[in-house]
C-alpha atoms as a printed R data frame, in Angstrom:
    type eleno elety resid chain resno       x       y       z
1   ATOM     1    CA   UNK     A     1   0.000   0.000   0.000
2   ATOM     2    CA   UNK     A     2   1.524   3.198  -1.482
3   ATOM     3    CA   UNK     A     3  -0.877   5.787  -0.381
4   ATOM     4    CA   UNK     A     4  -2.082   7.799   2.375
5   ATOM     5    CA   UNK     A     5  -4.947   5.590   4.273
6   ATOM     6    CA   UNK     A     6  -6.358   6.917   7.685
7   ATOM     7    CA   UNK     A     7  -9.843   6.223   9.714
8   ATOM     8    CA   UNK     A     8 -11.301   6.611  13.284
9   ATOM     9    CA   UNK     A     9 -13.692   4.741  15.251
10  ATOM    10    CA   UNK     A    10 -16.287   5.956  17.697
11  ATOM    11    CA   UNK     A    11 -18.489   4.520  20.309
12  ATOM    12    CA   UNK     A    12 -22.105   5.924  19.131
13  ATOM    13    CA   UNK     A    13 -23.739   7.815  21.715
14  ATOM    14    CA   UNK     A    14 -27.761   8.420  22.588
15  ATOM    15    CA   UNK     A    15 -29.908   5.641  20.903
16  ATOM    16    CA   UNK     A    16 -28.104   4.871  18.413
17  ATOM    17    CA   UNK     A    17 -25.666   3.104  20.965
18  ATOM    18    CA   UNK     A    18 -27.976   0.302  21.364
19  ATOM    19    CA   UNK     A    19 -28.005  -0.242  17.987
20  ATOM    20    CA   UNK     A    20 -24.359   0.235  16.487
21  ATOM    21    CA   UNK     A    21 -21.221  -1.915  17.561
22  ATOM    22    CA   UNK     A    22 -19.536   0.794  16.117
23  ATOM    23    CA   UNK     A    23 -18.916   4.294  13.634
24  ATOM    24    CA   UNK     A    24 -15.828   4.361  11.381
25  ATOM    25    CA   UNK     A    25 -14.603   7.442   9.815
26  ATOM    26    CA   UNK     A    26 -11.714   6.303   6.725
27  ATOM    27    CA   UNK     A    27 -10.552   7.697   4.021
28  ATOM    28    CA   UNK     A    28  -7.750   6.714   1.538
29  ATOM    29    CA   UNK     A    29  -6.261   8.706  -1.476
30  ATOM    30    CA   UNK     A    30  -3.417   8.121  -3.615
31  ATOM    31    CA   UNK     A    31  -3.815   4.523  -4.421
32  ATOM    32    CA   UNK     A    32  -4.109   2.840  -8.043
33  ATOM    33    CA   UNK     A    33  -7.577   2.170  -8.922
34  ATOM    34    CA   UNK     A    34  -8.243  -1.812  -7.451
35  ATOM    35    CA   UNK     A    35 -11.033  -3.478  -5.801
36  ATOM    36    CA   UNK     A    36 -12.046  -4.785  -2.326
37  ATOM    37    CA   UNK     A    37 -13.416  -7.728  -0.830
38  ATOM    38    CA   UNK     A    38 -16.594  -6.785   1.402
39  ATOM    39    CA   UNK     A    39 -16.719 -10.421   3.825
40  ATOM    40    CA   UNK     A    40 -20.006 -11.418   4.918
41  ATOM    41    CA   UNK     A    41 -20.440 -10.555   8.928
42  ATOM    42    CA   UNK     A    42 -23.090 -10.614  11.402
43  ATOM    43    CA   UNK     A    43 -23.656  -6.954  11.190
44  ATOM    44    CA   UNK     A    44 -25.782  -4.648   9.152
45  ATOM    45    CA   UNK     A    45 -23.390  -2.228   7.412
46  ATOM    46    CA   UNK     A    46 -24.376   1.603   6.438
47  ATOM    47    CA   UNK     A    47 -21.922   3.475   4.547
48  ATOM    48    CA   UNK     A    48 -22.211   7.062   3.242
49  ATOM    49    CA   UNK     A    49 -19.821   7.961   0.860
50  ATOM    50    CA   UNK     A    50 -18.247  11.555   0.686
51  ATOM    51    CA   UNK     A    51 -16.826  11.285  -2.575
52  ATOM    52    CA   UNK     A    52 -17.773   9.409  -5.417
53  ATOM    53    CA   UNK     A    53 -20.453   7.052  -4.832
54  ATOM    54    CA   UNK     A    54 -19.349   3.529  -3.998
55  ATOM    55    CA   UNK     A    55 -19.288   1.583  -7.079
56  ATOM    56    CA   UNK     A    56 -20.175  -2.415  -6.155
57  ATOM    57    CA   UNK     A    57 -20.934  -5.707  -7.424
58  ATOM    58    CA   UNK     A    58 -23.533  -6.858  -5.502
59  ATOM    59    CA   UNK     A    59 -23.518 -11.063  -4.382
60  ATOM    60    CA   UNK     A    60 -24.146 -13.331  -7.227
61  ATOM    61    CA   UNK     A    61 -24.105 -10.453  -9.700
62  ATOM    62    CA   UNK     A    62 -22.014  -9.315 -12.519
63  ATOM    63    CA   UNK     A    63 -23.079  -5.542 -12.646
64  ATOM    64    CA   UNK     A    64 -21.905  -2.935 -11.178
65  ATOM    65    CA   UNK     A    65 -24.257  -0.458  -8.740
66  ATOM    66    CA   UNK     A    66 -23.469   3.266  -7.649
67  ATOM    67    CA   UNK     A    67 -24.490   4.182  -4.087
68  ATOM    68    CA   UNK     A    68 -24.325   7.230  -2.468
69  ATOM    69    CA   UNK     A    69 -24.902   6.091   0.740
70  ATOM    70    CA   UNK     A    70 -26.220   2.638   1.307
71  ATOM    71    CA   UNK     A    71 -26.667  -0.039   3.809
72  ATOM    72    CA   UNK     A    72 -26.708  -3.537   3.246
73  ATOM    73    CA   UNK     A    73 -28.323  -6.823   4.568
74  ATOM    74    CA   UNK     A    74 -26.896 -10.092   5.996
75  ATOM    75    CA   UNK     A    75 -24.944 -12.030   3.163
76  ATOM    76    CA   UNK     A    76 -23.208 -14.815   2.638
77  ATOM    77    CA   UNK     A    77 -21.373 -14.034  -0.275
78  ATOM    78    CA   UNK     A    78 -18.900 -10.966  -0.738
79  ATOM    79    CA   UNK     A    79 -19.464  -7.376  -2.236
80  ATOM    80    CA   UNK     A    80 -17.120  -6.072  -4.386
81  ATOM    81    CA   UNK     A    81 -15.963  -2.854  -3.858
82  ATOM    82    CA   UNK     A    82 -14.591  -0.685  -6.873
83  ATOM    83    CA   UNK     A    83 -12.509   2.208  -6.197
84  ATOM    84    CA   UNK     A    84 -10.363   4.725  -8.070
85  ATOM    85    CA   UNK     A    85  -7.081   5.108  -5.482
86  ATOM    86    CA   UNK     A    86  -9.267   7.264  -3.352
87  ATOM    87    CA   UNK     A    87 -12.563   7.326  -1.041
88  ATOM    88    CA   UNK     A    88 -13.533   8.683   1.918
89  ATOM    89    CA   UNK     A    89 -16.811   8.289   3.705
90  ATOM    90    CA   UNK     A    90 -18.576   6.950   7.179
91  ATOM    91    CA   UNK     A    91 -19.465   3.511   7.688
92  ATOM    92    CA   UNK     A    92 -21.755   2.134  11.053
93  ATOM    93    CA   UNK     A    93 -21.840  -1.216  11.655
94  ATOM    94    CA   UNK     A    94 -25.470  -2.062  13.065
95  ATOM    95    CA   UNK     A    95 -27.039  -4.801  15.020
96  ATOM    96    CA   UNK     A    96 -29.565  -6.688  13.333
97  ATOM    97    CA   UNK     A    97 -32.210  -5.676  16.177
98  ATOM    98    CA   UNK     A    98 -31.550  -1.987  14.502
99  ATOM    99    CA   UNK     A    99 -33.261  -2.623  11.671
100 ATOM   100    CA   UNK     A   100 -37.019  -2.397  12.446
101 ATOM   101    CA   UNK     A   101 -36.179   0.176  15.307
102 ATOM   102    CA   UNK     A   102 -33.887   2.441  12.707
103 ATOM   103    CA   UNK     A   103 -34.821   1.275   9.228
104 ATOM   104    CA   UNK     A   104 -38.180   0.661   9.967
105 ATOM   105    CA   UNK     A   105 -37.943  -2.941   7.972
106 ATOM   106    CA   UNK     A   106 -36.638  -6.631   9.270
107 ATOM   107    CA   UNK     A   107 -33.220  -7.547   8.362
108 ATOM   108    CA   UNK     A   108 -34.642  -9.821   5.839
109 ATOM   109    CA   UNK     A   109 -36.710  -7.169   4.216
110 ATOM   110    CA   UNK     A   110 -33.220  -5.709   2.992
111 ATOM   111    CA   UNK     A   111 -31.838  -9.471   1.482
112 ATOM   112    CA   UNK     A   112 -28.326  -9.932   0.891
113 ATOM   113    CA   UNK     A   113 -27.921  -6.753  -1.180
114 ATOM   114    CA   UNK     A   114 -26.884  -3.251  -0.578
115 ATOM   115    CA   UNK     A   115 -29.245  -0.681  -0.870
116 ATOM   116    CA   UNK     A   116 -29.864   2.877  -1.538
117 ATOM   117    CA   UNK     A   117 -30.237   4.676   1.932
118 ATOM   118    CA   UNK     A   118 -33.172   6.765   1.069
119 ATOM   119    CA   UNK     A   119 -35.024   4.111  -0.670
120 ATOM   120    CA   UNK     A   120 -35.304   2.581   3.019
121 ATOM   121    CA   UNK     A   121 -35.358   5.121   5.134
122 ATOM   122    CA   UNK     A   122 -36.515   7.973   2.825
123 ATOM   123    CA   UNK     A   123 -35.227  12.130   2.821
124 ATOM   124    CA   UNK     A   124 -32.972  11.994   5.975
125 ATOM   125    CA   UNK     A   125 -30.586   9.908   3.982
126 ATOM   126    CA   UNK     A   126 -29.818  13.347   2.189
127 ATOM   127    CA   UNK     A   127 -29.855  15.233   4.860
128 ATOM   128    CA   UNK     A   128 -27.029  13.032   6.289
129 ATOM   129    CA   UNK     A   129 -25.079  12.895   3.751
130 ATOM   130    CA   UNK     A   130 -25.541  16.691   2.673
131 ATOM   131    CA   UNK     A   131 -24.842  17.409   6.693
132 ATOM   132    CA   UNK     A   132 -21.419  15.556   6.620
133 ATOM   133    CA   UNK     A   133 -20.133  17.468   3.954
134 ATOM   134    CA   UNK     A   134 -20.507  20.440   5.714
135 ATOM   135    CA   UNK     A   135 -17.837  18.967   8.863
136 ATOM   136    CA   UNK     A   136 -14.760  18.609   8.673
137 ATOM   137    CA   UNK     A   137 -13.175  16.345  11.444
138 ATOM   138    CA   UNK     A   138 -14.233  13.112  12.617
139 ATOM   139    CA   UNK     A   139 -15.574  13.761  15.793
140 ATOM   140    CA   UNK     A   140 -17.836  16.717  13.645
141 ATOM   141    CA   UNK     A   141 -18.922  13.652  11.340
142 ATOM   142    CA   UNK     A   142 -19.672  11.075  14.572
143 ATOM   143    CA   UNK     A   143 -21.831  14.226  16.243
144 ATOM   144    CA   UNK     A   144 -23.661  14.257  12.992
145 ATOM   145    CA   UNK     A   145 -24.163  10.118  12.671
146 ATOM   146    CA   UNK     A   146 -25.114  10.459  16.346
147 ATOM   147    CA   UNK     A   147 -27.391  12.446  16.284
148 ATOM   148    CA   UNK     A   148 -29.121  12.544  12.262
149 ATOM   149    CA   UNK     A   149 -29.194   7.870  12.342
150 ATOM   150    CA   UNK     A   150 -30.550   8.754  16.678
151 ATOM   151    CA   UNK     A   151 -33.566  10.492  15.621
152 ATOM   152    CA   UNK     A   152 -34.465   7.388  13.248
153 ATOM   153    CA   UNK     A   153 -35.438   5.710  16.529
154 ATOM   154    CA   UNK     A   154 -38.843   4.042  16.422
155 ATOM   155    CA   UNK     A   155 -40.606   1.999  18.945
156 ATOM   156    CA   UNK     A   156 -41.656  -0.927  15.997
157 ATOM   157    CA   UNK     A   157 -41.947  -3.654  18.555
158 ATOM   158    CA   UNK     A   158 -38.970  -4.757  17.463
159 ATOM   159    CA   UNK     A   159 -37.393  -8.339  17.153
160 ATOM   160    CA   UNK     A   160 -39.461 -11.165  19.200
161 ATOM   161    CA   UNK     A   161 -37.658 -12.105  21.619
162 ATOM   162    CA   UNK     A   162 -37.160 -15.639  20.714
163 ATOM   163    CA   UNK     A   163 -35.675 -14.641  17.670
164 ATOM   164    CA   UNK     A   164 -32.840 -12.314  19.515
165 ATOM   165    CA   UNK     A   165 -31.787 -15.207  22.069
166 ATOM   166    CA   UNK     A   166 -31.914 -17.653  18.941
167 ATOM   167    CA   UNK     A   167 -29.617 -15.775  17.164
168 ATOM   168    CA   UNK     A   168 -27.460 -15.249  20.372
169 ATOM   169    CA   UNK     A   169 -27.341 -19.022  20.719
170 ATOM   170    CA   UNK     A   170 -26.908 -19.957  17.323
171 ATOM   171    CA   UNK     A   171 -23.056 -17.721  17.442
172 ATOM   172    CA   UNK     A   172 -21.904 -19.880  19.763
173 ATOM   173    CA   UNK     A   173 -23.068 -23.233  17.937
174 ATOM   174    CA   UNK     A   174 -19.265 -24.184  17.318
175 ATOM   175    CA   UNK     A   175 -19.150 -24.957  20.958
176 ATOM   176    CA   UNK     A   176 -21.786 -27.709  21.106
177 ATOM   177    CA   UNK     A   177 -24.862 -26.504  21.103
178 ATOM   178    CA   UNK     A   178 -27.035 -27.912  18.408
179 ATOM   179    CA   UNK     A   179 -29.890 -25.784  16.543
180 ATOM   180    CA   UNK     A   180 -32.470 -28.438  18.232
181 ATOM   181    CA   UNK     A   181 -31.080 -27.317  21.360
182 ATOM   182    CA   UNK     A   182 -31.206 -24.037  19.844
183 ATOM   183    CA   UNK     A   183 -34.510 -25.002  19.038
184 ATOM   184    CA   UNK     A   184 -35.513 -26.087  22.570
185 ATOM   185    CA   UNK     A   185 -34.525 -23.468  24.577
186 ATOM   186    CA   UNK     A   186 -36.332 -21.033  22.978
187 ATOM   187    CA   UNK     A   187 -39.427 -22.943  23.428
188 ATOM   188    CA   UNK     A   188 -39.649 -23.764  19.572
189 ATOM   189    CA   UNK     A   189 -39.713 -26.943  17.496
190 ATOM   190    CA   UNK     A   190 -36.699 -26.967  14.908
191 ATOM   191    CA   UNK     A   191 -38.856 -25.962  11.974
192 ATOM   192    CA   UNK     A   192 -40.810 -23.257  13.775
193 ATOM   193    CA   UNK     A   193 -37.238 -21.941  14.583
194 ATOM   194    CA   UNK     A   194 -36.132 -22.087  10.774
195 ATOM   195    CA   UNK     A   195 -39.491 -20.709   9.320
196 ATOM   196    CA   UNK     A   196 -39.208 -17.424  12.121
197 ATOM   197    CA   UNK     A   197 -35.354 -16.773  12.225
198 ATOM   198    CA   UNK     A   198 -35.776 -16.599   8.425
199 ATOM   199    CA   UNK     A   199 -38.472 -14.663   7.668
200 ATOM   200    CA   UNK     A   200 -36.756 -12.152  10.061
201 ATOM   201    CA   UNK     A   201 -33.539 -11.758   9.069
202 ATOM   202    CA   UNK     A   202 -32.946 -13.548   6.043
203 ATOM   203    CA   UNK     A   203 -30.807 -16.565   7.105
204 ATOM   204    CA   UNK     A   204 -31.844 -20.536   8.141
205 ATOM   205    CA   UNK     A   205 -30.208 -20.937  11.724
206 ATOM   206    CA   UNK     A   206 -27.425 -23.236   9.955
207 ATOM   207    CA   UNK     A   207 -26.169 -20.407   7.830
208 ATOM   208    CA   UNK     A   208 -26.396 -18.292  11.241
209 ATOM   209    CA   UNK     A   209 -24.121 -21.037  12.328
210 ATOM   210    CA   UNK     A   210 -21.874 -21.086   9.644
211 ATOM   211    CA   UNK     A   211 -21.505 -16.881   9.161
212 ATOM   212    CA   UNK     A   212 -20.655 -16.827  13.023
213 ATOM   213    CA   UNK     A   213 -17.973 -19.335  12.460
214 ATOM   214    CA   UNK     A   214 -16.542 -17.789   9.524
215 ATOM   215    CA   UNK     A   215 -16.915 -14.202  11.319
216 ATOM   216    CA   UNK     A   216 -14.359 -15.628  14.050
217 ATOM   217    CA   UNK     A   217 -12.081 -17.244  11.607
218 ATOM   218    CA   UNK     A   218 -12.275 -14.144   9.402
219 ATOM   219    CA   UNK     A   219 -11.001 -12.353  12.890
220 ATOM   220    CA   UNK     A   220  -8.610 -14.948  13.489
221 ATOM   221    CA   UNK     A   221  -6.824 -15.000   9.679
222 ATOM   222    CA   UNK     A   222  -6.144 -11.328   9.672
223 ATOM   223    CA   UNK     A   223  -3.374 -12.401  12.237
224 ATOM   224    CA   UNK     A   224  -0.652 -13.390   9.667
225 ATOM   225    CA   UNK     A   225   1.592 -14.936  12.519
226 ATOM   226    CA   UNK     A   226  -1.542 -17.686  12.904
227 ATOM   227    CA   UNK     A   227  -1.063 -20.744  11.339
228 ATOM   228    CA   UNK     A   228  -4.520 -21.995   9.524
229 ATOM   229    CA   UNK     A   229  -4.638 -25.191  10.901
230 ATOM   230    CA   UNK     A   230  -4.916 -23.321  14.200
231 ATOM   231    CA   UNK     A   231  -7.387 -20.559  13.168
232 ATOM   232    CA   UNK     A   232  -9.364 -23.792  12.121
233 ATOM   233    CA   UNK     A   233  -9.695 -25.302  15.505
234 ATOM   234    CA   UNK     A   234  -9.989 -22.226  17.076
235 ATOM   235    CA   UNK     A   235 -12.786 -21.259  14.883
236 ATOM   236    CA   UNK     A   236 -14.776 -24.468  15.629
237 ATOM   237    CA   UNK     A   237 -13.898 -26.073  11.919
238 ATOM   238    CA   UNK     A   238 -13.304 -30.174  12.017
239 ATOM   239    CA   UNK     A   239  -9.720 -29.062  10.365
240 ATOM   240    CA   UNK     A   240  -8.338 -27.001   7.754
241 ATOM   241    CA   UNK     A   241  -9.439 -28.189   4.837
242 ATOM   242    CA   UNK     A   242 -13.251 -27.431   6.425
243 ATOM   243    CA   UNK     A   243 -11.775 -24.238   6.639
244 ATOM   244    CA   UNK     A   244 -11.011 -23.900   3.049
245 ATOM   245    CA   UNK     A   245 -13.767 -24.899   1.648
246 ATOM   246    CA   UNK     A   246 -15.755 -22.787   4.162
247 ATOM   247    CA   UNK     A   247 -14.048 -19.474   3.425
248 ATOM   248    CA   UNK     A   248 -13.722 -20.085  -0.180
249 ATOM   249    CA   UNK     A   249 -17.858 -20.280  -0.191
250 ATOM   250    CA   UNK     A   250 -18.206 -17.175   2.242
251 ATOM   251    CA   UNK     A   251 -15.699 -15.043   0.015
252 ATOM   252    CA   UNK     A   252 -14.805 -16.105  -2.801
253 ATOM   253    CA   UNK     A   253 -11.043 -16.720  -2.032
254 ATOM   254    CA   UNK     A   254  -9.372 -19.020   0.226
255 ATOM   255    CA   UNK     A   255  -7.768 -17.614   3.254
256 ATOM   256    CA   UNK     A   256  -3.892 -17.951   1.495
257 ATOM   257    CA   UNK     A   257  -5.385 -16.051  -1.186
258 ATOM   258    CA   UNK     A   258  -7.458 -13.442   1.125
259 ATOM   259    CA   UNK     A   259  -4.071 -13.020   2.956
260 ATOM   260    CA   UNK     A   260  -2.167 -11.825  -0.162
261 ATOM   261    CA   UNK     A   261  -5.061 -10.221  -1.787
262 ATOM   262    CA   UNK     A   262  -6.295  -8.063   0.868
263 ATOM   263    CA   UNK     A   263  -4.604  -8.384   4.334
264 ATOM   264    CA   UNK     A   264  -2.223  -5.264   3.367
265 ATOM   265    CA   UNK     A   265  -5.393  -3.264   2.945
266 ATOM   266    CA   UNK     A   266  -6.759  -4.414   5.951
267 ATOM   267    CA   UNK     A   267  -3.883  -3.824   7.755
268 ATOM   268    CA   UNK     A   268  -3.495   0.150   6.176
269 ATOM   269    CA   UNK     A   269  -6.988   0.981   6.889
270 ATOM   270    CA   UNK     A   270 -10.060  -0.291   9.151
271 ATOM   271    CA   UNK     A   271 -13.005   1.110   7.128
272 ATOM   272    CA   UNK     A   272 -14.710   0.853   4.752
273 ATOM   273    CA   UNK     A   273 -14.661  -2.962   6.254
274 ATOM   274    CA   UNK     A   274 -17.671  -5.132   5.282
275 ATOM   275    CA   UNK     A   275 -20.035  -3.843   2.938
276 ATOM   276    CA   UNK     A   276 -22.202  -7.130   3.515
277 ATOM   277    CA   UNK     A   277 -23.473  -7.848   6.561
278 ATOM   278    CA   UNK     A   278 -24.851  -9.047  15.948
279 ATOM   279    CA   UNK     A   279 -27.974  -8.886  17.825
């Protein structure tokens, strides 16, 4: 990495701290023009872009999409991000419980795809976007997120609360715990489970399973001192080649090849991060 990358993260305040792991601030400039991997998480991701609009190829597509600002639903297969040696922007990464109380829509509502802000949550997209290119600093823009994604807040009713402990259980699977015991503790049957968890955010409990597996390992591999035989087992894969085939589905790359493709980047600059989507 040749160019000048910098970013800055922020602990959101008001109501939009139950909502938000976390706000980013990131920009980079002087780069050749390349592309980025956006992995799959547990997260919703919202980006605004203060430059260009982001330029991505959404999963399982071949076009390209603009997007000025955007957020995007769980996935399990990458975004690509197109860029021209520069962007700059704000990205919050959001809870999936944030997005009937701030988006005013369940997670599975949005799909796997990235979306035009104001299509979902209508004229304050704008506003945002037109309000952080009036600031100049980070802490100006993370006021402004703070307080512009804050007043979204909406008492919806929100996620039943089976769902939310279901999809707490289900990220710590690797460790034993079955989704029929999943299942069970919510008070469920196994296909009552599948048939709710899904038509609320978008995913079957096993690919809840499998995207909080490959979230840890995706933690784990941007260590380059770990060996990934012992990412694997510290992941909760059988061994590495589970691993491999595992990452290869989530992002289109194995983990050697994510390493030299995109761990400099990574390393440079912490945002944007994920374009592609806990509770």
């Amino acid at each position: 990495m040749t160019g000048r990358h910098w970013h800055a993260s922020h602990r959101p305040r008001g109501p939009l701290r139950r909502y938000a792991c976390r706000v980013v601030a990131y920009g980079m400039s002087g780069e050749p023009p390349g592309r980025h991997i956006g992995m799959p998480s547990r997260r919703l991701t919202l980006v605004v872009s203060l430059d260009e609009p982001l330029t991505l190829t959404q999963p399982g597509d071949v076009r390209t999409s603009a997007l000025g600002a955007c957020v995007a639903g769980l996935a399990v297969r990458p975004t690509t991000i197109h860029h021209e040696g520069r962007w700059r922007g704000i990205q919050v990464d959001l809870r999936p419980s944030a997005a009937r109380s701030l988006l005013g829509v369940p997670v599975a509502e949005l799909g796997e795809r990235s979306h035009e802000l104001a299509d979902v949550v209508g004229p304050v997209a704008d506003t945002l976007r037109a309000r952080l290119h009036d600031v100049g600093t980070p802490a100006e823009m993370f006021d402004v997120v703070d307080d512009a994604l804050g007043a979204l807040w909406g008492d919806t009713g929100g996620t039943r609360p089976e769902v939310a402990e279901a999809w707490r259980l289900l990220g710590t699977a690797e460790r034993g715990l079955t989704v029929t015991e999943v299942a069970r503790r919510v008070g469920w049957s196994t296909r009552h489970l599948e048939s709710q968890l899904t038509a609320e955010v978008g995913l079957t409990p096993t690919q809840v399973v499998r995207l909080s597996r490959f979230e840890r390992a995706h933690a784990l591999v941007r260590d380059p001192g770990r060996r990934l035989a012992d990412v694997a087992v510290a992941a909760g894969y059988a061994d590495q080649a589970h691993l491999t085939r595992e990452w290869k589905a989530f992002s289109g790359l194995t983990p050697t090849a994510w390493r030299a493709q995109e761990l400099a980047y990574v390393q440079a600059v912490d945002g944007p991060a994920d374009l592609s989507s806990g509770t």
